[in-house]
C-alpha positions as CSV (number, residue, x, y, z in Angstrom):
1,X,174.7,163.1,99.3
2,X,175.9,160.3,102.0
3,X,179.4,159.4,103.0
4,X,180.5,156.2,102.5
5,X,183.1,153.8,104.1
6,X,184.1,151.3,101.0
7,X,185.4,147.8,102.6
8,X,187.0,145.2,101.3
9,X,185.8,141.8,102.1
10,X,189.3,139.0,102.6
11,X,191.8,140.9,104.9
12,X,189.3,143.1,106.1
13,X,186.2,141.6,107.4
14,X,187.2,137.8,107.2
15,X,190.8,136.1,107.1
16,X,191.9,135.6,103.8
17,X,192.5,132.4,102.4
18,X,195.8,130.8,101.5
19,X,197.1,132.1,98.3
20,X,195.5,130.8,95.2
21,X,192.0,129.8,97.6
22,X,189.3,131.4,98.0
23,X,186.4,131.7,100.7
24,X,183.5,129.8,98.8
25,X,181.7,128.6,101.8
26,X,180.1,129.6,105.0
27,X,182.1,127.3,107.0
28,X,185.2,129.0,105.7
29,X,184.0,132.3,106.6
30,X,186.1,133.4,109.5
31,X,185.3,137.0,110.6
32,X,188.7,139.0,112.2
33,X,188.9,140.8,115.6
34,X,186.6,143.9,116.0
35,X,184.6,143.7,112.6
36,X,181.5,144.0,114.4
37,X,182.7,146.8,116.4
38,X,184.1,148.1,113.4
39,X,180.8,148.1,111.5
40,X,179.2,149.5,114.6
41,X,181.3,152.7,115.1
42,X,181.2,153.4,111.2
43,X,177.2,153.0,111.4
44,X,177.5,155.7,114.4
45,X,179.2,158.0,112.8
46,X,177.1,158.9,110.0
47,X,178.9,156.2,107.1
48,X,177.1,153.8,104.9
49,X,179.2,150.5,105.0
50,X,179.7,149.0,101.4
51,X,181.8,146.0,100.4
52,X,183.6,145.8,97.6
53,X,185.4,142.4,97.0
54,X,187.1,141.0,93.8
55,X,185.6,138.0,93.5
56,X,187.8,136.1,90.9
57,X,186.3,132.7,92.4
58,X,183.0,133.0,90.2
59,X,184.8,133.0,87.0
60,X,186.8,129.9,88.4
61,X,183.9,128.0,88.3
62,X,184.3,127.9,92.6
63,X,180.9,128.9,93.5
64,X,178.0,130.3,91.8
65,X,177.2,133.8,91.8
66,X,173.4,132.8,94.0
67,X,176.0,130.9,96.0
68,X,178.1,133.9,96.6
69,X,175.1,136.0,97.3
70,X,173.5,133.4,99.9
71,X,177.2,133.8,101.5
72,X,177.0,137.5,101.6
73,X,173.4,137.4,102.8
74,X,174.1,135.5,106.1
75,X,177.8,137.3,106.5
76,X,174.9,140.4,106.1
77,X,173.0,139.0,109.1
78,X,175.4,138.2,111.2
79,X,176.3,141.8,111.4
80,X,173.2,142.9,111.8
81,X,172.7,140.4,114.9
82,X,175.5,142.2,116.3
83,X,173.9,145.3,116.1
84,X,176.0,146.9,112.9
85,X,174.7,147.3,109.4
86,X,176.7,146.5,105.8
87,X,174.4,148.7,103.4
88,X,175.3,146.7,100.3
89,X,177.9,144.3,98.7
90,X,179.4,144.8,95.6
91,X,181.8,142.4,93.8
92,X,183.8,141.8,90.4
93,X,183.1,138.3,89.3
94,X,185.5,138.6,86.5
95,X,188.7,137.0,86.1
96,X,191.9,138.7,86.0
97,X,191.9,138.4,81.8
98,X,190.6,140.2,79.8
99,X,190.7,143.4,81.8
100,X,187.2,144.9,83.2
101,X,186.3,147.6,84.8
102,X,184.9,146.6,87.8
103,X,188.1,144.4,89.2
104,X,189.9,146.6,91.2
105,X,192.2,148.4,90.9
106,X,189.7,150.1,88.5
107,X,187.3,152.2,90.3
108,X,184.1,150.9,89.0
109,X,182.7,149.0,91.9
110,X,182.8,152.4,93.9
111,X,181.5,154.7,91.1
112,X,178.3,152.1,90.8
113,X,177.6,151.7,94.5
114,X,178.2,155.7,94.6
115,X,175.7,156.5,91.6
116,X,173.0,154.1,93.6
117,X,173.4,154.9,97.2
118,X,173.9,158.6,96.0
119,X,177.4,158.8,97.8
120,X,179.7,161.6,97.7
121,X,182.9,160.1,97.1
122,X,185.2,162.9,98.0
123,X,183.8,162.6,102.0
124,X,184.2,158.9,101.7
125,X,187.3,156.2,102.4
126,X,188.1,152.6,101.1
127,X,189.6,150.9,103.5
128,X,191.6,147.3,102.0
129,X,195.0,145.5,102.6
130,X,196.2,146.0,99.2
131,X,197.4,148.1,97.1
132,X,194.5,147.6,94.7
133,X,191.9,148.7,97.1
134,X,193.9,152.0,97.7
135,X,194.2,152.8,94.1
136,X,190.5,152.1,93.8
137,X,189.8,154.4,95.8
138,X,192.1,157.2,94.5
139,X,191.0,157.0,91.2
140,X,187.4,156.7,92.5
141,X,188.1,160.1,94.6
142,X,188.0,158.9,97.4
143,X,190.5,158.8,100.8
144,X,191.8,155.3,101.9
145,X,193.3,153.6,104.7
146,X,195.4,150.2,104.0
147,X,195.8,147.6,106.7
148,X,199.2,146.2,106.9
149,X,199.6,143.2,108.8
150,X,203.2,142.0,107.2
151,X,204.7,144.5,106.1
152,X,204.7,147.2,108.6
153,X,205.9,151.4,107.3
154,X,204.2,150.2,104.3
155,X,201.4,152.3,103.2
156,X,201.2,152.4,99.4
157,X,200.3,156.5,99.1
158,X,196.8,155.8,101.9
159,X,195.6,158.5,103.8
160,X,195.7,156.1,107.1
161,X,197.1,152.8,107.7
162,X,196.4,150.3,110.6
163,X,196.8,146.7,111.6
164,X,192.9,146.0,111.7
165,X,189.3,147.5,110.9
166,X,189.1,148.7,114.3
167,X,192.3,150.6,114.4
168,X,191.2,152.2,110.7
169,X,187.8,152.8,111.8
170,X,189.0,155.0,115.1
171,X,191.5,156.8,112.9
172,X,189.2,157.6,110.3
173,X,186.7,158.4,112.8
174,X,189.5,161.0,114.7
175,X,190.3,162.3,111.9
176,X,186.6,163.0,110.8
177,X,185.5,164.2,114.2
178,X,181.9,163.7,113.3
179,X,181.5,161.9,116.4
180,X,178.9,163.3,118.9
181,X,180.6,164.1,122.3
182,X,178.8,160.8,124.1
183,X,180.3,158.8,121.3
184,X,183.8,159.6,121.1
185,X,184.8,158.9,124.9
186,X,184.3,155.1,123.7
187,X,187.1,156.1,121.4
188,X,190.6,155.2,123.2
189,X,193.5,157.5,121.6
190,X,195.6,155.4,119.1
């Protein structure tokens, strides 16, 4: 079984819209500090890198679900360009009403992309700004590191908590210690 490192897309990878937006276009699609390096050092050390994103925007009507994948497909090349690999995305399409089980806080984006990339949850993290993403992951199995950017001491029960990908990713990373010797000199003590 593989290890997995479950991101969440807006707050994580790209800067979230305003409230009640969403990020529908390309041209909207505004990747944060580090991501790349992020993606990089999680690729290193042995995790496969899978978004997980509620995206309540299809059932608004916003974009179209081959919309949302083309999206995905260049954000998925653009990394790759940069020499880091996203394994897979994974999104809810639903709206909030009537519950499913795939939105998260539910768990079931993780336990699909687990039963298909035959990932061990318990050796894998979900890293999001919310508290949804880290009760995903609990209830998925997994351990989880929140990023929080306004409201700092805040962790909502996570494992780790940072203010970026980056910082996440080299905690997670110290805390694994999977790191071959070469690697983890590039690793600056947080």
């Amino acid at each position: 079984m593989k290890k997995a490192a479950f991101l969440d897309r807006d707050g994580v990878i790209n800067r979230k819209a305003p409230e009640g937006r969403y990020v529908t276009r390309w041209e909207e699609m505004e990747f944060l500090p580090g991501v790349f390096e992020a993606v990089r050092l999680l690729n290193t050390a042995g995790f496969m890198v899978l978004i997980v994103s509620n995206q309540r925007c299809v059932a608004k009507g916003l974009v179209t679900a081959d919309e949302l994948d083309s999206l995905h497909a260049r954000m998925r090349r653009e990394f790759e360009a940069s020499g880091a690999t996203i394994d897979a995305i994974y999104y809810c399409p639903h709206d909030t009403q009537p519950p499913c089980l795939c939105r998260k806080p539910q768990p079931g984006m993780l336990l699909q992309a687990a039963r298909s990339h035959d990932v061990d949850l318990v050796a894998s993290w979900m890293i999001g700004d919310s508290q949804h993403d880290v009760d995903a992951g609990k209830s998925a199995g997994c351990r989880t590191a929140r990023l929080i950017r306004d409201e700092p001491g805040t962790t909502g029960g996570a494992d780790v908590f940072a203010s970026s990908l980056l910082e996440a990713t080299r905690r997670i990373i110290q805390h694994e210690t999977v790191l071959p010797p070469q690697y983890s000199k590039n690793i600056p003590e947080l």
